[in-house]
N, C-alpha and C positions, 0 to 999 in steps of 0.2 A: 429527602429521597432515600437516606440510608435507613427511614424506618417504614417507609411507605413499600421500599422492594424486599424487606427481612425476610418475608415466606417464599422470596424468588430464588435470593441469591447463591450463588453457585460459584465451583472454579471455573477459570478462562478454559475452554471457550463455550461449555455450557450457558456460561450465561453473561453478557458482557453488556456493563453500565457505565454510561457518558453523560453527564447530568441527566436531560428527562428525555434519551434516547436508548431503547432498551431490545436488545437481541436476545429471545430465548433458542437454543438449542438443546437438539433431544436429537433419539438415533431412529425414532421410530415418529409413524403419524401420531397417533394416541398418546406419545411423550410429548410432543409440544402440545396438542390441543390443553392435555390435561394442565401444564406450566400456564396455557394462555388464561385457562378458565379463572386456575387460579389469581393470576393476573389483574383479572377484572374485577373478583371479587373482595380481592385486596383494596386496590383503588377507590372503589364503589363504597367499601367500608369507612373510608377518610374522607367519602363526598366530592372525589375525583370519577371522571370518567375515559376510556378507553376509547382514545379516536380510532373507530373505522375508516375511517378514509385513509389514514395515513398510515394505518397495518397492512403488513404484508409477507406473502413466503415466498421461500425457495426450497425445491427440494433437491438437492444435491445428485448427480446420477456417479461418483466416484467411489459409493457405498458398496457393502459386500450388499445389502437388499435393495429390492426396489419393489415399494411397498405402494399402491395404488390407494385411493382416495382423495380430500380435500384438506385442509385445515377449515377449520370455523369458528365461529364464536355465538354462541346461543342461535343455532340455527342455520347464522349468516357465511355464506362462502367469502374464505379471506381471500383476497386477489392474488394469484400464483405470478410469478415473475423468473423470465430468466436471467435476469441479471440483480444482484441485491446489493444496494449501496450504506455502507457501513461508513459514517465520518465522511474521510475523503477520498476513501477506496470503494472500488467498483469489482464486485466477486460474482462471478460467474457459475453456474449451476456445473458446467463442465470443467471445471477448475484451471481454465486458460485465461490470460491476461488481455488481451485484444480488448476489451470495454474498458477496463482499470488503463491499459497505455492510452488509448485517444482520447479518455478522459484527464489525463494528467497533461498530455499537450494539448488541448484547447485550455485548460489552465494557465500552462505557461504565453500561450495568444493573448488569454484574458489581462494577464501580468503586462506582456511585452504595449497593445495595446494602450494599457493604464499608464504607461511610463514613454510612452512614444515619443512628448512632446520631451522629455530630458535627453530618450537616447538617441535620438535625430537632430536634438539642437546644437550645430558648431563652436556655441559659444559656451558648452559645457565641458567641461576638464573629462579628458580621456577616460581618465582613471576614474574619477566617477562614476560615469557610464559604467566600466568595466565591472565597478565593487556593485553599482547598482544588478549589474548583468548578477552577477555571483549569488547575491545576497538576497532576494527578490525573485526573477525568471526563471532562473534552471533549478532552485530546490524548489519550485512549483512542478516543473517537471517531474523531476525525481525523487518526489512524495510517496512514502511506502517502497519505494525501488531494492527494496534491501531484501524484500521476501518475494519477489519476481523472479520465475524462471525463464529469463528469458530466451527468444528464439533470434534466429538472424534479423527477421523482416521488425521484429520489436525494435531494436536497436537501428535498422535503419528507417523505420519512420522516426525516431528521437532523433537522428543524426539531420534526416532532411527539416523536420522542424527547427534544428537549433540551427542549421547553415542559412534556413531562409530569414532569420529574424539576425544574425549574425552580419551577412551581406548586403542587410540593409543599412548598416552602419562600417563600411570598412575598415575606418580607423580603430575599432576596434580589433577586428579578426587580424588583419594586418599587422599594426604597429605593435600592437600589446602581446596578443595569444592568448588564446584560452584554450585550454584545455580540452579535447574532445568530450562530446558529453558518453561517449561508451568507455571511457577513461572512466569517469566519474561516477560513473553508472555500476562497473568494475569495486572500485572503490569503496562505494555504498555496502554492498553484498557482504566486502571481504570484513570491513568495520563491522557491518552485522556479525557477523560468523564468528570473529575474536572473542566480542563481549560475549555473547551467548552461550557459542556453542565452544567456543578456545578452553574454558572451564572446566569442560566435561573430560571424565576420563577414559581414555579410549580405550577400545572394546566392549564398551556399553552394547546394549543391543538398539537399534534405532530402526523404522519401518526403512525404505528405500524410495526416496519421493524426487521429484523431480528437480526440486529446490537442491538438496544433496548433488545430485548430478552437475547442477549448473556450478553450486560452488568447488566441486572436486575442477571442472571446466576451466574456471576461474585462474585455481591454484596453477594449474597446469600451464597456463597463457602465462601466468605472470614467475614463471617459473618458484612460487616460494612454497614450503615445504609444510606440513599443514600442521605437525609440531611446533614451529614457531608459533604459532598462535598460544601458546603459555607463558608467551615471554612478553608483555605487555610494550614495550618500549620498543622491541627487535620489531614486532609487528607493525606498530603504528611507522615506521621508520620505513617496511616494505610495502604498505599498501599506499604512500604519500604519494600525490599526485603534484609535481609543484606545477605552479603557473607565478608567472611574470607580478 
């Protein structure tokens, strides 16, 4: 793959490779098309070919332009989409969360389901259950949750999803305690934010994005100071969530 995409490759997020899943980005129509053309003729040249069926765009509307026509590929109109599913995230044309969160909780369904007959069976050890809950079902959940800006109504469909799969097993919520998942959800963001962005030296200059907003939001909720984040240890010690 690394010499089949060599006339593609590019920095993130131009252009971003996952074994033989492939996202070109460009700011303009005529930048992708010309990336895709390229694309096939690469392929084409090793005796691979470019599935149409399984191509597809988005055109973003959060752009300073909004530049009218198609993408294509020799002709053919590539299928326009408003939602574009990258791995196991789900990105939206309007750059809101809403497809990526009910995509992550029918995930955690899918999970809770697959494990039904362990976390309803009596004769399974609490804690089990619990580490299975942990380890398994809510980081299905909270897949990507680290670059979510979320809003109230995000947080309470994760909340009614985790209380309904929760309260089907009491002994869990009950005896042991877990953690709320907007706890953890918290958590998720602030870990991101340390390793990333804790790094950087402040007064850089940065766009103003919504991501920013929710984690300034964050800091502010859990009262900690966002200097600490160069302190590797002091950090990890304030965003800890513990559970039982």
């Amino acid at each position: 793959m690394d010499e089949v995409t060599r006339d593609i490759q590019g920095d993130i997020p131009w252009c971003m490779l996952f074994a033989d899943d492939v996202v070109l980005v460009d700011e303009s129509r005529a930048g992708v098309n010309r990336k895709l053309e390229l694309w096939r003729q690469m392929l084409e040249s090793k005796c691979f070919r470019l599935s149409r069926t399984k191509t597809e765009y988005m055109r973003c509307d959060f752009g300073a332009t909004h530049e009218e026509g198609d993408v294509s590929l020799e002709g053919q109109v590539v299928p326009k989409r408003d939602t574009f599913r990258y791995l196991g995230s789900m990105l939206q044309r309007d750059r809101d969360i809403d497809e990526d969160v009910s995509h992550r909780i029918k995930a955690g369904w899918m999970k809770w389901c697959q494990a039904s007959g362990v976390l309803c069976d009596k004769k399974v050890p609490q804690k089990l259950k619990v580490k299975f809950y942990r380890t398994a079902i809510r980081p299905a959940m909270l897949y990507g949750a680290e670059c979510w800006p979320t809003k109230r109504r995000h947080v309470q469909q994760l909340s009614v999803a985790e209380m309904r799969m929760l309260l089907r097993n009491d002994d869990i919520w009950d005896r042991l305690g877990i953690a709320p998942i907007e706890e953890k959800l918290i958590q998720h963001r602030l870990r991101w934010f340390g390793h990333h962005d804790g790094n950087m030296r402040r007064g850089r200059s940065r766009p103003k994005l919504t991501r920013e907003e929710t984690i300034r939001r964050d800091l502010k909720d859990w009262s900690i100071p966002r200097d600490l984040s160069l302190d590797r240890s002091a950090w990890k010690a304030a965003i800890h969530v513990p559970e039982p």
